[in-house]
Z-matrix of the N, CA and C atoms (Angstrom, degrees):
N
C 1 1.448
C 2 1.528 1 110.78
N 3 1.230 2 104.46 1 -19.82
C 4 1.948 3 101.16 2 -162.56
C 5 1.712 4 93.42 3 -79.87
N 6 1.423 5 120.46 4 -38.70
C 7 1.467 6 117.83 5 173.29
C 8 1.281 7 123.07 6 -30.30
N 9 1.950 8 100.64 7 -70.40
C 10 1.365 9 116.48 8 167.58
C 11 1.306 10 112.71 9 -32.45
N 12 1.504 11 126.40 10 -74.83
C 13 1.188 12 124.97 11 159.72
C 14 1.664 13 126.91 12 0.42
N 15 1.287 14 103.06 13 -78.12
C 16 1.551 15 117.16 14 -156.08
C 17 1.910 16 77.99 15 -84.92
N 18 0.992 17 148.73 16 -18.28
C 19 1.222 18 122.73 17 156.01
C 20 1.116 19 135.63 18 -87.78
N 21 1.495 20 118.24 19 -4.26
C 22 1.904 21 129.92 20 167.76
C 23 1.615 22 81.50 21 -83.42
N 24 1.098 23 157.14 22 -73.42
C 25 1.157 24 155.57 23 -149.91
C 26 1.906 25 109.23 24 -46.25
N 27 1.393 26 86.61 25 -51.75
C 28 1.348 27 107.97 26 172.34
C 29 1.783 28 129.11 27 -34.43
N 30 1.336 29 87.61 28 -65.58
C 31 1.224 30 133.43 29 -173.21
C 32 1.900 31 102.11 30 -73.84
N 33 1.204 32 102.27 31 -51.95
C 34 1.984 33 90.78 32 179.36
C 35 1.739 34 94.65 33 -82.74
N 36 1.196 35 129.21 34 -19.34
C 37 1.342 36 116.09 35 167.55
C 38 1.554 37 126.71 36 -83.04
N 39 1.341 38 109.24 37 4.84
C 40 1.563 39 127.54 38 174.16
C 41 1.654 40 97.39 39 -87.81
N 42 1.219 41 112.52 40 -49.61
C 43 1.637 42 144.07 41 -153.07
C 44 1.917 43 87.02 42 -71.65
N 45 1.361 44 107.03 43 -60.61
C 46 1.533 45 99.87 44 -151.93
C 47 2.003 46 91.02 45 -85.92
N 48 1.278 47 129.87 46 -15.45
C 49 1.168 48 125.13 47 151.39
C 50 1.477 49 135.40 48 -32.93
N 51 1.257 50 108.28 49 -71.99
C 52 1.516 51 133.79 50 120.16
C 53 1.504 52 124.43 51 18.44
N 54 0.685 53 100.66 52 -77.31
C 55 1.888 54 129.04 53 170.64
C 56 1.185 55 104.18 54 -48.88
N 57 1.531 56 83.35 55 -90.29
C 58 2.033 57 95.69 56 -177.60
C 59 1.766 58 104.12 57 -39.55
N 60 1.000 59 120.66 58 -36.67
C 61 1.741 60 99.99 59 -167.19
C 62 1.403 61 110.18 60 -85.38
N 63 1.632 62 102.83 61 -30.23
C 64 2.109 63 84.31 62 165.51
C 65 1.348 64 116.05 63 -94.15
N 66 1.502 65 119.01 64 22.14
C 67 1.282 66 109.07 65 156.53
C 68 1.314 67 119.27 66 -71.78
N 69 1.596 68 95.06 67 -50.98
C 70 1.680 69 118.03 68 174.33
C 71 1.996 70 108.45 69 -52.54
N 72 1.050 71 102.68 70 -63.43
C 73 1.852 72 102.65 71 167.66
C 74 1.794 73 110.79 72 -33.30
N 75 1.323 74 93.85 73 -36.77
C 76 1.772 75 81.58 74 -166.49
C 77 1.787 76 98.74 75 -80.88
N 78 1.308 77 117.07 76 -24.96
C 79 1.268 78 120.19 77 -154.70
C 80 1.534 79 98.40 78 -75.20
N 81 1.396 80 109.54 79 -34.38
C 82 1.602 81 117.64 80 171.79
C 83 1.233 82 104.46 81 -79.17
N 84 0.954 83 152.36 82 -70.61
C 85 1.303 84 137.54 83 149.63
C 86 1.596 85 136.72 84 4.55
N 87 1.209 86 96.50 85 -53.53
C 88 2.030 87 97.48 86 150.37
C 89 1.235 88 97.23 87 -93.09
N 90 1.014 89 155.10 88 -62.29
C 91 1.789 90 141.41 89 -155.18
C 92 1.663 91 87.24 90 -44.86
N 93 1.563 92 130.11 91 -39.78
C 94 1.453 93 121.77 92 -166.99
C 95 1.328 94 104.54 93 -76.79
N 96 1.118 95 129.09 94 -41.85
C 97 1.409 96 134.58 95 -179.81
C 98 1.303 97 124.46 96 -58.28
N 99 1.797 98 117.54 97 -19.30
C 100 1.305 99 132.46 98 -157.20
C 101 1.668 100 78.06 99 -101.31
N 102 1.408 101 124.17 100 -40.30
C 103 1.325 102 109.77 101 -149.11
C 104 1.874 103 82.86 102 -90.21
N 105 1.082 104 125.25 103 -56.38
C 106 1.657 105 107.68 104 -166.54
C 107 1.642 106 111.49 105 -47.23
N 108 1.582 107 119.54 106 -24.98
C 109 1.159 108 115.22 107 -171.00
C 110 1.412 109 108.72 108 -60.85
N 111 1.849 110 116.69 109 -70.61
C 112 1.299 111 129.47 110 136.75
C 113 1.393 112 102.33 111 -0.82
N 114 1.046 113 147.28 112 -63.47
C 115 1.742 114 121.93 113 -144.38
C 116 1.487 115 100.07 114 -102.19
N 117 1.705 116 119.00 115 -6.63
C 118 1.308 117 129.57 116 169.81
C 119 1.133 118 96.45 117 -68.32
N 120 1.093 119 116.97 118 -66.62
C 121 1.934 120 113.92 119 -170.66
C 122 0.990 121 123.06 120 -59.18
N 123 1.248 122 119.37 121 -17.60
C 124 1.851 123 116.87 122 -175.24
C 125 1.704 124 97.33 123 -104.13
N 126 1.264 125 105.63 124 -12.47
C 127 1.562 126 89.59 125 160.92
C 128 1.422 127 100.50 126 -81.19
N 129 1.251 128 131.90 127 -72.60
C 130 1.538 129 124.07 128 -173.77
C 131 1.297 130 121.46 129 -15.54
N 132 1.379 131 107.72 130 -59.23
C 133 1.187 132 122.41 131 163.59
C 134 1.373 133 134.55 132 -38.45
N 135 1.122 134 105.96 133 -53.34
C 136 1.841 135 111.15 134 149.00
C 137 1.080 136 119.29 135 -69.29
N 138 0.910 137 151.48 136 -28.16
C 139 1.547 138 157.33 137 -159.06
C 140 2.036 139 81.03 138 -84.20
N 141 1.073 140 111.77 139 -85.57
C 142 1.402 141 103.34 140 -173.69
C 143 1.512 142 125.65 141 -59.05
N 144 1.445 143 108.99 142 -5.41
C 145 1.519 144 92.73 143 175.04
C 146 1.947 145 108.55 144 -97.85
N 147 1.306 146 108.83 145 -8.89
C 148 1.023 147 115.54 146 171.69
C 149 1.535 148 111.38 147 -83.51
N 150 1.990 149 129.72 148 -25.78
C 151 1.421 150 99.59 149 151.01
C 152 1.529 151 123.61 150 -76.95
N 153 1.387 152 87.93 151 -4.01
C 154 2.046 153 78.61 152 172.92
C 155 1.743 154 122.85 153 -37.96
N 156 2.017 155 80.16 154 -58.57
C 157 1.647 156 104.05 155 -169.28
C 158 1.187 157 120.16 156 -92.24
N 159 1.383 158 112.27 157 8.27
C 160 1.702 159 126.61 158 155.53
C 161 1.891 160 107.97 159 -88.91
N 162 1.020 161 122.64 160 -15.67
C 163 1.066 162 125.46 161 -164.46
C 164 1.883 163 103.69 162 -101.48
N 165 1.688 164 101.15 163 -32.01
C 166 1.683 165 117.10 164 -179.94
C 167 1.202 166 93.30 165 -69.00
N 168 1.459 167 132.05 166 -54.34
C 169 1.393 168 153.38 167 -148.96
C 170 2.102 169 109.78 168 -70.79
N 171 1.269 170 101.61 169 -41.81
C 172 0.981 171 115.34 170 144.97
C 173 1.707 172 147.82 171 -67.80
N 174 0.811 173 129.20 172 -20.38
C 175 1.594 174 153.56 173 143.68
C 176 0.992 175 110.35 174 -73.46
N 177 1.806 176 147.34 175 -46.31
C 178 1.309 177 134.30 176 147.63
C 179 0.975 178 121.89 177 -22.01
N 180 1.924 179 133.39 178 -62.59
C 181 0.612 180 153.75 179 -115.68
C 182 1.366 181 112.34 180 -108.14
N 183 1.583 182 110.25 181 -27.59
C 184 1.036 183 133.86 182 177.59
C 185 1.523 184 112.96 183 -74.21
N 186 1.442 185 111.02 184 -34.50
C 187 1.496 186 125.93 185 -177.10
C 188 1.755 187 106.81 186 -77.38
N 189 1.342 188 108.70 187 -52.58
C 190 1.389 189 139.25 188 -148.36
C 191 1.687 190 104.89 189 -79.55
N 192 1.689 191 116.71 190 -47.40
C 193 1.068 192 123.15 191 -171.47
C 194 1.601 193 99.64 192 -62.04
N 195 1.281 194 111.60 193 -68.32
C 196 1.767 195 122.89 194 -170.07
C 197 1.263 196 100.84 195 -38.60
N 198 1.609 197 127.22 196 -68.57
C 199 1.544 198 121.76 197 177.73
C 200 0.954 199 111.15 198 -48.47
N 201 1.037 200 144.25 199 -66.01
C 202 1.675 201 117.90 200 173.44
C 203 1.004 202 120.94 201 -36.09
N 204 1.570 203 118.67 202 -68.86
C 205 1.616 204 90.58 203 -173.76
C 206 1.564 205 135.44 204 -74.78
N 207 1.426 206 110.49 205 -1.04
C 208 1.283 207 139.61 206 166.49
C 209 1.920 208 109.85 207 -57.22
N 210 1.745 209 107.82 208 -42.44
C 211 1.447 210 116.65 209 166.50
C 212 1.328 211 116.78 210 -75.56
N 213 1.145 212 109.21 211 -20.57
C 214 1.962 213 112.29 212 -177.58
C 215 1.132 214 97.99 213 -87.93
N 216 1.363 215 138.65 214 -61.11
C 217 1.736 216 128.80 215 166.45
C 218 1.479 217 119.57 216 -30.71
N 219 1.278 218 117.03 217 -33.86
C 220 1.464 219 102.93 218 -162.37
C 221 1.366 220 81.39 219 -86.33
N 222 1.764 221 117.58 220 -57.57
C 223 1.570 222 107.44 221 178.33
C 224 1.392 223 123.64 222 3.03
N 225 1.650 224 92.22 223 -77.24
C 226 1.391 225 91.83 224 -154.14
C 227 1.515 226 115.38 225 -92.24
N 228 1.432 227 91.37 226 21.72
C 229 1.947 228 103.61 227 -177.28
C 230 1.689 229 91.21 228 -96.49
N 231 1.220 230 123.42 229 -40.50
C 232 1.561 231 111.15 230 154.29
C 233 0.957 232 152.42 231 -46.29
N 234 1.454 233 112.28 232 -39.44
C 235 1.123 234 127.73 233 146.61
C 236 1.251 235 119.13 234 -39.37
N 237 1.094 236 119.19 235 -78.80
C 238 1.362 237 128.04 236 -164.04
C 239 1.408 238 110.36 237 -72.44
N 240 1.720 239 131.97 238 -20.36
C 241 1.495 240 112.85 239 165.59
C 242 1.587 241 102.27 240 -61.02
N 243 1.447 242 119.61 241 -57.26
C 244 1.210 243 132.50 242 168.83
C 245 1.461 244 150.25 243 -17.98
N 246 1.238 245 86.46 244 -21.10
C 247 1.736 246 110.25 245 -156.05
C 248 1.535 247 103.71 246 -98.16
């Protein structure tokens, strides 16, 4: 009988082992889920703040390009009355 024993013993301590580790599996399992969600949003999050500053970058650009070359014309219109 003591066999039986030390192998039912065995056996619900195989059993409740068991348990505990796909409890633990599931618990990582959402801890993983929490973090891909998280890494969805902070991409989103970049994703739109980068058309922000594609969108600033453009409207700069619009201002920014002409003056320049608007300063290089006169430049070299100085120059050359000048020269």
């Amino acid at each position: 009988m003591n066999d039986r024993d030390d192998i039912r013993e065995l056996l619900v301590e195989i059993r409740d082992n068991q348990r505990l580790s796909l409890q633990r599996q599931e618990e990582h399992l959402e801890i993983a889920r929490q973090q891909i969600e998280r890494s969805r949003t902070q991409v989103q999050e970049s994703i739109e703040l980068q058309r922000v500053a594609i969108d600033r970058v453009k409207k700069i650009s619009r201002i920014a390009i002409p003056g320049i070359l608007l300063c290089t014309v006169l430049i070299v219109y100085l120059i050359v009355k000048y020269l």
